[in-house]
MMTF fields as JSON, N, C-alpha, C and O atoms, coordinates in Angstrom:
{
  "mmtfVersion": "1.0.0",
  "mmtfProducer": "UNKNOWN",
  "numBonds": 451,
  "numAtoms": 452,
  "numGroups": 113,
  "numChains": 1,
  "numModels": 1,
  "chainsPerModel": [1],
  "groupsPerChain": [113],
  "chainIdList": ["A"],
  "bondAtomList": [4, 2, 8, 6, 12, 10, 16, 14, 20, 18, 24, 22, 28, 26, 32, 30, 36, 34, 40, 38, 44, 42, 48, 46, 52, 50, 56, 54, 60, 58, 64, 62, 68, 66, 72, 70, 76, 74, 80, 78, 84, 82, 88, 86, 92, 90, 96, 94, 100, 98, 104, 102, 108, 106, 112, 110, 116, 114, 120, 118, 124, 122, 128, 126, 132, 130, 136, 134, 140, 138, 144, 142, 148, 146, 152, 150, 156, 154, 160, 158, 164, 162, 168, 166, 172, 170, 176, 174, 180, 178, 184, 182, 188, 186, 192, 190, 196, 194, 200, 198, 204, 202, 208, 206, 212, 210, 216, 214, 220, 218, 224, 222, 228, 226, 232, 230, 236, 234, 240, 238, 244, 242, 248, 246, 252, 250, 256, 254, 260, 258, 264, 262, 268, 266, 272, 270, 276, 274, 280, 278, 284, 282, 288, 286, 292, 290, 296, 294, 300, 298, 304, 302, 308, 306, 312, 310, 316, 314, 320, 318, 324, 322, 328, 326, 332, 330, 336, 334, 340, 338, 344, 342, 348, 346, 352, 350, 356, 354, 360, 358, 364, 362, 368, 366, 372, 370, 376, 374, 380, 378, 384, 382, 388, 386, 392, 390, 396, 394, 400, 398, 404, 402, 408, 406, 412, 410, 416, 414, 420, 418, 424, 422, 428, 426, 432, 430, 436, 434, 440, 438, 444, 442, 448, 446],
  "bondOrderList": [1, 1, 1, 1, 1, 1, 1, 1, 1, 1, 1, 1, 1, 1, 1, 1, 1, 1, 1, 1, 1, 1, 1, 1, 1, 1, 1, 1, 1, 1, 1, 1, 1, 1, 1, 1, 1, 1, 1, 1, 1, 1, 1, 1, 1, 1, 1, 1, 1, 1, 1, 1, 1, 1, 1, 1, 1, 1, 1, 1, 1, 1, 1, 1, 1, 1, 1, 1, 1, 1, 1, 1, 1, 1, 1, 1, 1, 1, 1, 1, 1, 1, 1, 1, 1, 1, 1, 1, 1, 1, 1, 1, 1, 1, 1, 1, 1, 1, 1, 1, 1, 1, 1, 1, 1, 1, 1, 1, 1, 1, 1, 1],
  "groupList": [{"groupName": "UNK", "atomNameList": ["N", "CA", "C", "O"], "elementList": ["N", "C", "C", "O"], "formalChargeList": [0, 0, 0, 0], "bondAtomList": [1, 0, 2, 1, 3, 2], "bondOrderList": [1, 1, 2], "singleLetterCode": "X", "chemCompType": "L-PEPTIDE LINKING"}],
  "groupTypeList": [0, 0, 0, 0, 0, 0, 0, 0, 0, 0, 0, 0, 0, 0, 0, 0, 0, 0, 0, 0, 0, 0, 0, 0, 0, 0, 0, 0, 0, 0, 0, 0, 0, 0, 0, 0, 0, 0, 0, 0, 0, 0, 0, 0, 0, 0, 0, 0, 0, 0, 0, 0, 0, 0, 0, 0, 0, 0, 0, 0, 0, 0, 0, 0, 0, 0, 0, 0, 0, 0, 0, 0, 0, 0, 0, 0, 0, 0, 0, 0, 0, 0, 0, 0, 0, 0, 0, 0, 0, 0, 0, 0, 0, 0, 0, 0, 0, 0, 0, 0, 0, 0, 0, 0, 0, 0, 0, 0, 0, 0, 0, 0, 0],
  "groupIdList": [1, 2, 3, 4, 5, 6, 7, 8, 9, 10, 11, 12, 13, 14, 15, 16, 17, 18, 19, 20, 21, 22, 23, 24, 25, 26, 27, 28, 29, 30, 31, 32, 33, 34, 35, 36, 37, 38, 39, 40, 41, 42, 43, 44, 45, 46, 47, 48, 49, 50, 51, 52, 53, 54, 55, 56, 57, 58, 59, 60, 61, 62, 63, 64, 65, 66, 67, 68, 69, 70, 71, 72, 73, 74, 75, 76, 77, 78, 79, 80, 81, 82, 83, 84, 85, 86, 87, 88, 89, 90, 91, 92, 93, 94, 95, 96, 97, 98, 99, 100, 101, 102, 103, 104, 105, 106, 107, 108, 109, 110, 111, 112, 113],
  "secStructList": [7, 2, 2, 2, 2, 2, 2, 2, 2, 2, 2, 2, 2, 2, 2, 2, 2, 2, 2, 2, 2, 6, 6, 6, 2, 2, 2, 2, 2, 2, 2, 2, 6, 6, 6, 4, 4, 4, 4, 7, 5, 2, 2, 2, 2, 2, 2, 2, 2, 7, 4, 4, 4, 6, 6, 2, 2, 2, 2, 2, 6, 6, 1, 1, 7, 2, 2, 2, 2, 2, 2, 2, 2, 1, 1, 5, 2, 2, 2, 2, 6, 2, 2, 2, 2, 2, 2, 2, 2, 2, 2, 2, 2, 2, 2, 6, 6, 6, 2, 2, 2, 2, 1, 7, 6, 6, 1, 1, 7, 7, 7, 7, 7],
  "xCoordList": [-43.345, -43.551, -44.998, -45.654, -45.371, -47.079, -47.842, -48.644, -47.853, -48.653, -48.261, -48.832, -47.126, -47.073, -47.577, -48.435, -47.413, -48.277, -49.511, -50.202, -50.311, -51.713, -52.302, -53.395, -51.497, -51.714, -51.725, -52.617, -50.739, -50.496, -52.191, -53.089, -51.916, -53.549, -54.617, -55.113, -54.991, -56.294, -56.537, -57.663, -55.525, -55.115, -55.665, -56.401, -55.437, -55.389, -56.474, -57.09, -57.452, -58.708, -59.424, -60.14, -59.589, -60.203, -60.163, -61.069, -58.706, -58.558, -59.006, -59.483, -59.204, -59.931, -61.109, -61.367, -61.879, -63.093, -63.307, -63.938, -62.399, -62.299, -62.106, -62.688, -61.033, -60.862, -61.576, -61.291, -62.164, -63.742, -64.587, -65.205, -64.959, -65.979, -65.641, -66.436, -64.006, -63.654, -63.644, -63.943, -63.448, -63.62, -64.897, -65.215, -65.937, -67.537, -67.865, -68.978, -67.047, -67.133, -66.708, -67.278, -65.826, -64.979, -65.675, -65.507, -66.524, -67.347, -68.297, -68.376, -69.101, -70.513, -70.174, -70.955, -68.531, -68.452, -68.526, -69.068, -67.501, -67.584, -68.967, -69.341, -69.636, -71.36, -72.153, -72.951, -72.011, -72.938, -72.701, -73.559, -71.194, -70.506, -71.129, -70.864, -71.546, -71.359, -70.665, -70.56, -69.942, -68.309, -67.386, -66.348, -68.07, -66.26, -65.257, -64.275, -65.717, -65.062, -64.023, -62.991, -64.747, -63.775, -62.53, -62.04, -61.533, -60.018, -59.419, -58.383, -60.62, -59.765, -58.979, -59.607, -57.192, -56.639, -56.627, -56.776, -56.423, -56.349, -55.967, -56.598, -54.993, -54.975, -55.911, -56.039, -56.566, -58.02, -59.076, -59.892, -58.911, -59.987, -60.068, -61.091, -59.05, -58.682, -58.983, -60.057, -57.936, -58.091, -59.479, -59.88, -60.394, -61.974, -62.773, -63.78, -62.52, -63.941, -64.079, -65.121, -62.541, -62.225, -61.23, -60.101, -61.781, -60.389, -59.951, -58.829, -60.824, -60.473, -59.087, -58.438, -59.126, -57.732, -56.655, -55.699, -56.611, -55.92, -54.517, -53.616, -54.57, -53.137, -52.111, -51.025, -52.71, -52.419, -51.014, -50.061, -51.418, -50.684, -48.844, -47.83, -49.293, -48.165, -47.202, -46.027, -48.057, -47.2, -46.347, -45.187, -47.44, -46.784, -45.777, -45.249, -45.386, -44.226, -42.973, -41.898, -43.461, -42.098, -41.875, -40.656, -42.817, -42.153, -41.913, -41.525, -42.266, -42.041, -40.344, -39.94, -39.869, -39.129, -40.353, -41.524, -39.87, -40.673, -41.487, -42.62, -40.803, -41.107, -42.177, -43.145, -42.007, -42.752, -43.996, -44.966, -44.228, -45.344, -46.177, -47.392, -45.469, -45.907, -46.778, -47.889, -45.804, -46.846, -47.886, -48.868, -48.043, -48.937, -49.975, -51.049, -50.133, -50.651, -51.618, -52.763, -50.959, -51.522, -52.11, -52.751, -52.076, -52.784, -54.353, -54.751, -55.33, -57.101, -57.202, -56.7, -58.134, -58.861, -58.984, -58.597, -60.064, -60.963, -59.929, -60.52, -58.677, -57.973, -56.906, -56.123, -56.984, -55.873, -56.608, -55.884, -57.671, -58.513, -58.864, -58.815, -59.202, -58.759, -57.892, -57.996, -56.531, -55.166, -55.163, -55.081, -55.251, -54.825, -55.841, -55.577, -57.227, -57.955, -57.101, -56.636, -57.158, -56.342, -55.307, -54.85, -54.176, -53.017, -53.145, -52.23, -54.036, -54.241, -55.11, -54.843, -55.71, -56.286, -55.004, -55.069, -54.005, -52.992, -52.23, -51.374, -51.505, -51.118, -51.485, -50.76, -52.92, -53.704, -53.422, -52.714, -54.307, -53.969, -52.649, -52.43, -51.791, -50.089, -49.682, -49.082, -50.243, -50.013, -50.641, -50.274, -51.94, -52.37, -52.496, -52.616, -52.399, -51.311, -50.539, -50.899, -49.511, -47.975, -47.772, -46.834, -49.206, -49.704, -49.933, -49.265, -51.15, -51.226, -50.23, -50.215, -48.863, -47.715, -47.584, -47.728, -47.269, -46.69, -47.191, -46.72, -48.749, -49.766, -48.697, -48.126, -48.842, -47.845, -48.802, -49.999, -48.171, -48.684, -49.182, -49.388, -49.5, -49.882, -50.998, -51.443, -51.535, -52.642, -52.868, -53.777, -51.728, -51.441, -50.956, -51.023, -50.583, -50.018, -48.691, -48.605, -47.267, -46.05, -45.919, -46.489, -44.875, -44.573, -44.134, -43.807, -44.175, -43.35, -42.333, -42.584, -40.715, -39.789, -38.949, -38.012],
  "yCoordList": [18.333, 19.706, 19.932, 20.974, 18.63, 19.005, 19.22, 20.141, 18.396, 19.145, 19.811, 19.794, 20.378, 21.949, 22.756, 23.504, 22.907, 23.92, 23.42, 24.417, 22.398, 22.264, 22.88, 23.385, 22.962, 23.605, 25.095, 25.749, 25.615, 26.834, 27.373, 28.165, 26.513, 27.056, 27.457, 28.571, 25.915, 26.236, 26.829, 27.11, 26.999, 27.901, 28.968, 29.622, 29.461, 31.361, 31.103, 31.671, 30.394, 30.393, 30.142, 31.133, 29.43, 29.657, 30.822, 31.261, 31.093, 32.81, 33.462, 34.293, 33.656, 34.744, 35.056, 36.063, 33.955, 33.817, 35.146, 36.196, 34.352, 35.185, 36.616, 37.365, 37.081, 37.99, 38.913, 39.851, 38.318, 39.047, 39.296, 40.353, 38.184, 38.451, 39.781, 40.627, 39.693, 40.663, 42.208, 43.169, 42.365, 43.56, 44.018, 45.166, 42.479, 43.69, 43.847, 44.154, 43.665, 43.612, 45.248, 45.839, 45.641, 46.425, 47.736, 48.934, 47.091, 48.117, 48.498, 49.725, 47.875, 47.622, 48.949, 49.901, 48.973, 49.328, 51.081, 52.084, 50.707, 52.626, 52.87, 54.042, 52.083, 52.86, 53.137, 54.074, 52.318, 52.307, 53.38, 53.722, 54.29, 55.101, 56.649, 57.764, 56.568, 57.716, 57.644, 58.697, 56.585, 56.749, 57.355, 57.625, 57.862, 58.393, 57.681, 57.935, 56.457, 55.182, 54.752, 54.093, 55.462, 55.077, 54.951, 54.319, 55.75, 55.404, 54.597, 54.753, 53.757, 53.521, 52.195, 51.183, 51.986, 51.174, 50.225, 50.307, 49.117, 47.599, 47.435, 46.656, 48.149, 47.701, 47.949, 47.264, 48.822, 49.969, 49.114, 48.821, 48.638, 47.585, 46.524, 46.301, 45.572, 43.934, 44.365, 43.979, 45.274, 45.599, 45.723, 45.122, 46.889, 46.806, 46.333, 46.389, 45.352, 44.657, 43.749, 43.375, 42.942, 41.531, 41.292, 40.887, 41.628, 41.239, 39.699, 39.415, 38.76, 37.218, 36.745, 35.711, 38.221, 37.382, 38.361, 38.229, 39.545, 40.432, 39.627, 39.88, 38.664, 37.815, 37.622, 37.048, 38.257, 37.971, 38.949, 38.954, 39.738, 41.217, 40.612, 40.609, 40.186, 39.718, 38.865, 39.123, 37.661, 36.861, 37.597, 37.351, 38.795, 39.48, 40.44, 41.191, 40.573, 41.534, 40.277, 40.507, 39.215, 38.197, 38.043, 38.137, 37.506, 37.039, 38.22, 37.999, 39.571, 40.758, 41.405, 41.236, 42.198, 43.488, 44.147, 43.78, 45.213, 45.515, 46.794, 46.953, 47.753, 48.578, 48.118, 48.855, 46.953, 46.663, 46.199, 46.539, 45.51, 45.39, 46.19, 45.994, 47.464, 48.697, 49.633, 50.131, 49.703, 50.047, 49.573, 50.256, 47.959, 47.428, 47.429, 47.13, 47.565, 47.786, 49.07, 49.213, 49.828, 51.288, 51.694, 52.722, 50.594, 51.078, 50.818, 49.943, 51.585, 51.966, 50.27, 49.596, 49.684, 48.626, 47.776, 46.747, 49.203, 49.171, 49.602, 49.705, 49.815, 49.227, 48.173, 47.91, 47.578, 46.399, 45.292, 44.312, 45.041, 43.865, 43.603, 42.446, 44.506, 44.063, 43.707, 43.001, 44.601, 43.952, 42.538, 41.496, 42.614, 40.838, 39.904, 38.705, 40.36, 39.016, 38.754, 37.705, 40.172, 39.48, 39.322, 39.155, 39.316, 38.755, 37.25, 36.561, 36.658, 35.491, 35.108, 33.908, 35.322, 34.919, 34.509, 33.439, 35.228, 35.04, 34.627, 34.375, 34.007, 33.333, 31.931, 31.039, 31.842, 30.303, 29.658, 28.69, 30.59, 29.594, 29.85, 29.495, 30.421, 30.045, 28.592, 27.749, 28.506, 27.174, 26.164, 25.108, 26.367, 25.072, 24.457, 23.318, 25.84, 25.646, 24.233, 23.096, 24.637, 24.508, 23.255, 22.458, 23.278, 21.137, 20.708, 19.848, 21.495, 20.151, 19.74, 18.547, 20.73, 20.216, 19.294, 18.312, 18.907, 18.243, 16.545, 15.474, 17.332, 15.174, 13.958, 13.816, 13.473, 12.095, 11.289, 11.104, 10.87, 10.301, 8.995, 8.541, 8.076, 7.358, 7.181, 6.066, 8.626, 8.587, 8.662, 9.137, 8.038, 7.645, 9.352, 10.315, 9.252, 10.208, 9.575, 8.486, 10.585, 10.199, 10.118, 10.859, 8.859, 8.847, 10.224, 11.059, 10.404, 10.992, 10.595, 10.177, 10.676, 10.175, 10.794, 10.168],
  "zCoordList": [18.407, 17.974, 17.531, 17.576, 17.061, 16.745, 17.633, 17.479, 18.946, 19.442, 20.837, 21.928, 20.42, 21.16, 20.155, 20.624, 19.047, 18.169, 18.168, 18.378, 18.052, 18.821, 19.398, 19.141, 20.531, 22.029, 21.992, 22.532, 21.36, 20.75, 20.07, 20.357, 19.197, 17.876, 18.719, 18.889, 19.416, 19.969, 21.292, 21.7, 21.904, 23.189, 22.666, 23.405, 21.144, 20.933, 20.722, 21.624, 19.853, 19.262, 20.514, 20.66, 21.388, 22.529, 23.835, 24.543, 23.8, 24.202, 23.757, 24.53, 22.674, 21.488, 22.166, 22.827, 21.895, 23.022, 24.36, 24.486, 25.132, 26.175, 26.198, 26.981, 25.067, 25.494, 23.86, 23.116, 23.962, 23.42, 24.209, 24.082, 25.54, 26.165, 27.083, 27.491, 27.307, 28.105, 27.292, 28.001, 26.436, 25.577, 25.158, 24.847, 25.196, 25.221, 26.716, 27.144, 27.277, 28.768, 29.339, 30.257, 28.711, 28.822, 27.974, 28.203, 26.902, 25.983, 26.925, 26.985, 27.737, 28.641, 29.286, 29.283, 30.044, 31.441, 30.971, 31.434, 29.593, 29.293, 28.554, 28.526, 28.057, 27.933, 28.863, 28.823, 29.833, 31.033, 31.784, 32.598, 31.618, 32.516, 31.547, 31.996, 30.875, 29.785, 28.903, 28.274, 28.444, 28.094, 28.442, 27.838, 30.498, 30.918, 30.557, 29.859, 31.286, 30.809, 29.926, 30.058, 28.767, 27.259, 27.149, 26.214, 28.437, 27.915, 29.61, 30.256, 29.831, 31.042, 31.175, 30.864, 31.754, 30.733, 31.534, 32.753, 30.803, 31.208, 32.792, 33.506, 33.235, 34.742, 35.627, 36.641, 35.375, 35.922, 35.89, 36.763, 34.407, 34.289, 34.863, 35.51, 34.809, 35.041, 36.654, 37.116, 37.669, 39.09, 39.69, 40.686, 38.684, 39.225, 39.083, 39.789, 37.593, 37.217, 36.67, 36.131, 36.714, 36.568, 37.572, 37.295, 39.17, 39.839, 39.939, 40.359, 39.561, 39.754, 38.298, 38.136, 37.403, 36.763, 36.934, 36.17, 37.989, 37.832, 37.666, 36.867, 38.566, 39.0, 37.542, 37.613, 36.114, 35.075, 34.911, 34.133, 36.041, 35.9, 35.987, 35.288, 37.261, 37.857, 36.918, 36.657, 36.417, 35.534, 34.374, 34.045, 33.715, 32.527, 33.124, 32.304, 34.452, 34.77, 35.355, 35.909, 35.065, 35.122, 34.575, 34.435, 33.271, 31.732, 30.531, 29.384, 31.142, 29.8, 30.969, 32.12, 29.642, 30.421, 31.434, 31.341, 32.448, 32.934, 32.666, 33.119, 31.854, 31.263, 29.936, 29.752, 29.056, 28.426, 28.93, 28.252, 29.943, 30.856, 31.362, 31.329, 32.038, 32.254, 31.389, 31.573, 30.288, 28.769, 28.715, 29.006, 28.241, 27.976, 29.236, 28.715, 30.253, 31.456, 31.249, 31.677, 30.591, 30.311, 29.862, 30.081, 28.579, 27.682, 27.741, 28.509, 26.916, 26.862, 26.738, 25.839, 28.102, 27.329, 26.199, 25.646, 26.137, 24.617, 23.269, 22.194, 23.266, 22.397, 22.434, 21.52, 23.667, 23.667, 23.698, 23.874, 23.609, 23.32, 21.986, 21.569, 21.287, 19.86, 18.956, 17.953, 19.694, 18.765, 19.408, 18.759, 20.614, 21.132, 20.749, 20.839, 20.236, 19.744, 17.98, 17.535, 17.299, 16.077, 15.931, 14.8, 17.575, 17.178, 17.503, 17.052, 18.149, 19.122, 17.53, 17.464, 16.631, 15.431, 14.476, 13.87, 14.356, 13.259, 13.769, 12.921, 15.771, 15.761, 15.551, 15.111, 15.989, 15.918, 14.734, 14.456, 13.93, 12.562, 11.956, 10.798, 12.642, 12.087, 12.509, 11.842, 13.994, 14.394, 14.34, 14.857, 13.551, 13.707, 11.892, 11.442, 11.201, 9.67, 9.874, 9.57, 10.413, 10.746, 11.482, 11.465, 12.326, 12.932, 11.598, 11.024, 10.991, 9.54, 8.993, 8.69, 8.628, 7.687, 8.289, 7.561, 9.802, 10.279, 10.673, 11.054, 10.19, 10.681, 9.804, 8.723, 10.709, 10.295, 9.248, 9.465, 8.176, 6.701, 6.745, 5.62, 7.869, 8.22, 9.319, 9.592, 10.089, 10.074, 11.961, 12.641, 12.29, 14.058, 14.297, 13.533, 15.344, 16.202, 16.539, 17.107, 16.022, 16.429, 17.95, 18.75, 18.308, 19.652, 19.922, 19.078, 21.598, 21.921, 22.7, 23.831, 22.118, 22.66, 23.606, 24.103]
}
């Protein structure tokens, strides 16, 4: 269990990353435009000007309802990149909290059985 929550922590803290770079990315596209730009939503975006991860689309309409996918699809960019860097912040350090309880008191790394 430790280190799937490991994996968990620093997965988000290194996503974070990313999808920061993608949100001043996403800031660039609506300044550069005039801020027509400003409400144009994540699928608009990811489809024209990150097409190398659009494929992300796809996965989130297998693993969400599909209507919840759709939403989130919809929504402005430039506001779904900020809730997801500070939800990907408060999941990280939930999980990597939640690894420390768990370091084994002797210092090794538990098997995995």
């Amino acid at each position: 269990m430790r280190i799937f929550l490991l994996f968990i922590g620093w997965s988000s803290v290194i996503g974070s990353f990313g999808d920061g770079a993608l949100g001043l990315y996403a800031l660039w596209v609506a300044a550069a435009s005039n801020w027509a730009e400003l409400s144009i939503s994540l699928d608009t975006f990811l489809k024209q000007y990150v097409a190398f991860i659009y494929w992300v689309k796809q996965v989130a309409y297998y693993v969400m309802p599909k209507d919840f996918a759709a939403w989130l699809f919809s929504l402005p960019a430039l506001a779904y990149f900020p809730v997801r860097i500070l939800m990907s912040i408060v999941i990280g350090w939930w999980a990597l909290k939640k690894a420390a309880q768990l370091a084994p008191s002797n210092g090794y790394e538990e098997e995995i059985v």
